[in-house]
Structures are given as C-alpha cells and as structure tokens.
Phi, psi and omega in degrees: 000325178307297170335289182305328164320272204319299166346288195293320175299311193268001096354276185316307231263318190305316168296307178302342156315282207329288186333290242259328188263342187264339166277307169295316202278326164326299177298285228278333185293322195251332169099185165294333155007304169269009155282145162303339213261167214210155172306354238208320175207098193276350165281115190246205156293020235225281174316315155310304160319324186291312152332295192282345177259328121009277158323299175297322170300325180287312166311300156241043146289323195308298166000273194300323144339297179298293223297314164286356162261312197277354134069074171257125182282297178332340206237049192254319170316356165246007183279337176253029196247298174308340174289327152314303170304321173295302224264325151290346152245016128312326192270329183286317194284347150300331163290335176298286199300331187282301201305339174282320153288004177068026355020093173311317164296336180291333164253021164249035167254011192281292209288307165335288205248329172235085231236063153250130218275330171307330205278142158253012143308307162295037157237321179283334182247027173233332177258010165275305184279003151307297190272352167283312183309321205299286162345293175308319189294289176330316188309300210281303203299325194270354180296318175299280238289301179347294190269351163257056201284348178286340199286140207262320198268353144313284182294009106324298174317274194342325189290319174287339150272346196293305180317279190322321207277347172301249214303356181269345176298323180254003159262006173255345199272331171296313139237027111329312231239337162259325191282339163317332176272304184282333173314306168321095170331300183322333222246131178277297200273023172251329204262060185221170214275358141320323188281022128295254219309327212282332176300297181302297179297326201279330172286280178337313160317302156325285198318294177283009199251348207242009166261337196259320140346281172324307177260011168277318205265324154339280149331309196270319187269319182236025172050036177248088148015069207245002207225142084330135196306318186293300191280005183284325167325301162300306172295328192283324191269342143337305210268346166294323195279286182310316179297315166302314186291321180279333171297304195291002184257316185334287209286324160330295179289340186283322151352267169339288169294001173222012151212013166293357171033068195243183170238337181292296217287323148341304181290323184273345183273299183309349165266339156285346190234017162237231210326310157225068171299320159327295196280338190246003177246336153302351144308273187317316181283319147338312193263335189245056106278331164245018112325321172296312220268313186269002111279012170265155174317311202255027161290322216256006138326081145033279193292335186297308167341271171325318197288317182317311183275322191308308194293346175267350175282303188302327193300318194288336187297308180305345190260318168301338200259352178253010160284344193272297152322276176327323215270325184261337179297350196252116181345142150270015200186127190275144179109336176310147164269125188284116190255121180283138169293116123244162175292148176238165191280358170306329202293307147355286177276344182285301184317331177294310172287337168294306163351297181295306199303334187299286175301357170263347177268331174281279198341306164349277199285324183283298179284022131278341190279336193290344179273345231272265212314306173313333177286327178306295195293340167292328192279341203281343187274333186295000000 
C-alpha cells in the first residue's frame, strides 16, 4: 500500500513536471506574449511566485536553525528536512526570476559580469546564489553528521554555518526582498514602513505552514511519523501567533488605504476589492479562518492543523501577488492609460511545473538522508 501511495504520488508530481516544461518551451519559443504582463506591470506572477518562495526558503532555514541550536528534540525530525526545504526553494525561486527575464544568461550577468554596486539587484542576486552555496554546504555537512554522528569537529562546523545562516537568511528576506519594494517612492502601496515585518512574518508563517504540510504527506504516503503530540502542540500555538500577527498587519494596510485619503491608496483599495478581489478575499480570509480554525477545540487535531496550514499557503501566496500586481497597475502619472495584468494559462502550468519540481527535488534529497540513516542502523545492528 505504501508503494502504491508513493507510485501515484510521484506519478502525479512527474506530469505536472512534464506540463509545466511544455509551458516553458511555449515561453521560451513565443516569448512573453504568452504571459499577462504588460509595458505598465512588466512584474507578473512569476515574480510574485519568486517572493513567495523566497519567503519560504529563508523561514525555514530560520526553522531549521532553532530547532538545531535550542536542541528542540520534538522538532528534531524536521531540522534537516527544513534545510532541504530552504534550500530547493530557493533554486524554485530563482527558476521563477529566469523565466521572468526570459534569458537565463542575461540573468547571470547581474551579479558577475554587471557589477553595478548601485543597484540593488546586485545585491539581491549575489546573495541568493551567497546563500544557496551555504545551504548546499550545510546540507552535504548534516548528510556527513548522518553517517558520523559523534564528530565533534563536524558538528561545530555545522554549528558555524547555521550561525552564518540565521542572519544572512533575514538579510535576504529584509532587504532584497521587502526592502526592493518598499524603498520605491514612487509606487504607494509598495512604500511603506511596514512591509519589512510584514515580509519577515508572512515567510515564516509560510514557511512552518508548508512544514506541517509536509509531515502530514510524510504520514499519509510513506507512513512516516515526523510530528509528535508535543510537537503538533507546539506548532499550532506558533502558527497562532504567526497568523495573528500577519492578519493584524493584513487589516492595518487596508487602514492605511482607506484612510490615508492618498489617491494612490484609493485606487489600490478599488483595485482590490474589483479586479482583484478573488486574491484579496482568499488572503484576508484565508488567514482568519484559519485562525479561527487553530483556536478551536478541533484546531488541535491533527488533520484540522493541516487544513489550517494549506489556508495560510494559499493566503499567503494571494498577499504576494496582489502585493505585486496591485502595486504596479495603479498609474504613475495621472492620464497614463491603465493596463491590467491577468494570468495566463501558460503562466499557469509553469507555475505549477516549478511546484511539482521543488517537491520532487526535496523528496530526492530527503530519501537520500532517510537511506544514509537505514544503512547506518544496518551496519551498527549487523
């Protein structure tokens, strides 16, 4: 039965690959044409996806960080699982920034070959592949720590990338990655002092919401065990905490925007509540319903959990793309003519297909460390 789980899972995850490679060669053959963006919002969803993946890879490395220096035993099955988790999706969120410029070489000429220190793309793209090397290294080291679990001067490295990796982990989400946004004058609804926290919680939040996920589909497909009654315990009054805090930031900017009496701010709450509306009642709504859900008795369910985190992935995803949308569709000049963004379905299945790829790139990589350790308990029993 396991087998057959796994079959179908890993089936499912290859077509939606396969689809997903037939929509880039579409893009790559047509060009953006076949993208929603426009002279007026040259960022579509691609960028939005990049944000949100972003988000995730930095959280939980943040994760993966605690539960291994504060030695959370409950939480220990998920610490090199979050480092897994950082670290492929990062690489998803970097397939996201090529298909949006569309030349992959062009877009290994920022930090390289066009290494102007004004920009703060160069900056923002030297510390995603700075922190992607890191990962990897952390990665090959807890793999070593696997089959050596006594070295002492292993684990001190480790300890000393973890150490690096906390703060460069909140210096790429803080600035690359809120402050590329919020620093823009121009654009009202990017520029404001909020969006760093507001960034920082919504990747975390995220983050532990796509872990809980994770060891749910652990359990149902490979009969594998990563959460304990403590630690589900533990995660659900977090994910209380983290959900409250980005909803109450959520209901702030809509504040901000209806009563900053801005013509910008105007503009962007009548484009949230029309054009994209869909995306801003799957946020708002989203978040409190599974607030809701996660202070009720039958939040401390297990499956109530999950559902709870599924609604904070779609919420959060929905809060990057109409941060994102919203933020370029509203004029820089009154009289400019106004071009809307929607998604296409080419846009669509790429998204999908970098999706499937992430998870079939964690899956990978986790069932090498799950043999590394079954070889271990063979030799040591042998």
């Amino acid at each position: 039965m396991k087998n057959t789980k796994n079959t179908i899972w890993y089936t499912l995850l290859i077509i939606i690959f396969i689809i997903g490679l037939v929509g880039v060669y579409n893009q790559f053959v047509q060009g953006h044409s076949v993208t929603g963006i426009n002279k007026q919002v040259p960022w579509g969803v691609y960028v939005a996806a990049f944000t949100f993946f972003i988000g995730i890879s930095t959280g939980s490395t943040l994760i993966g960080f605690i539960i291994y220096v504060f030695n959370l035993k409950d939480l220990k099955p998920l610490e090199y699982r979050a480092v897994i988790v950082g670290f492929v999706s990062l690489i998803g969120a970097v397939l996201f920034v090529m298909l949006d410029v569309g030349n992959p070489i062009r877009m290994m000429k920022v930090p390289f070959l066009m290494q102007n220190t004004s920009s703060v793309f160069f900056y923002s793209s030297l510390s995603y592949y700075t922190f992607g090397l890191l990962l990897l290294l952390l990665i090959v080291a807890l793999a070593k720590l696997k089959k050596d679990p006594k070295n002492e001067k292993l684990q001190k490295r480790i300890r000393i990338m973890s150490i690096i990796a906390f703060p460069m982990a909140m210096v790429i989400v803080l600035v690359p990655d809120g402050a590329l946004f919020s620093f823009v004058k121009a654009r009202e609804f990017w520029n404001r002092p909020l969006l760093l926290p507001h960034f920082a919680n919504a990747a975390l939040v995220s983050a532990l919401a796509a872990l809980v996920i994770i060891a749910f589909i652990s359990k149902k497909i490979q009969n594998i065990e990563l959460l304990n009654q403590s630690a589900r315990r533990v995660l659900r009054v977090i994910l209380i905490f983290l959900v409250a805090g980005v909803l109450f930031l959520d209901l702030f900017d809509i504040l901000v925007l209806n009563y900053s009496e801005k013509p910008e701010g105007i503009e962007a709450w009548e484009l949230l509540t029309t054009s994209h509306l869909y995306f801003f009642i799957l946020n708002i709504f989203g978040l409190l319903i599974a607030l809701l859900l996660l202070l009720s008795k039958i939040g401390k369910q297990f499956s109530m959990m999950v559902l709870a985190s599924v609604l904070i992935v779609f919420a959060i995803s929905a809060y990057r793309y109409n941060l994102i949308i919203v933020g370029q569709e509203i004029p820089l000049l009154e009289g400019i003519e106004v071009l809307k963004y929607s998604i296409t379905l080419t846009e669509v299945v790429i998204c999908a297909g970098i999706t499937s790829f992430i998870i079939l790139s964690y899956q990978l990589i986790v069932s090498k460390f799950d043999a590394t350790v079954d070889s271990l308990s063979s030799s040591v029993e042998a």
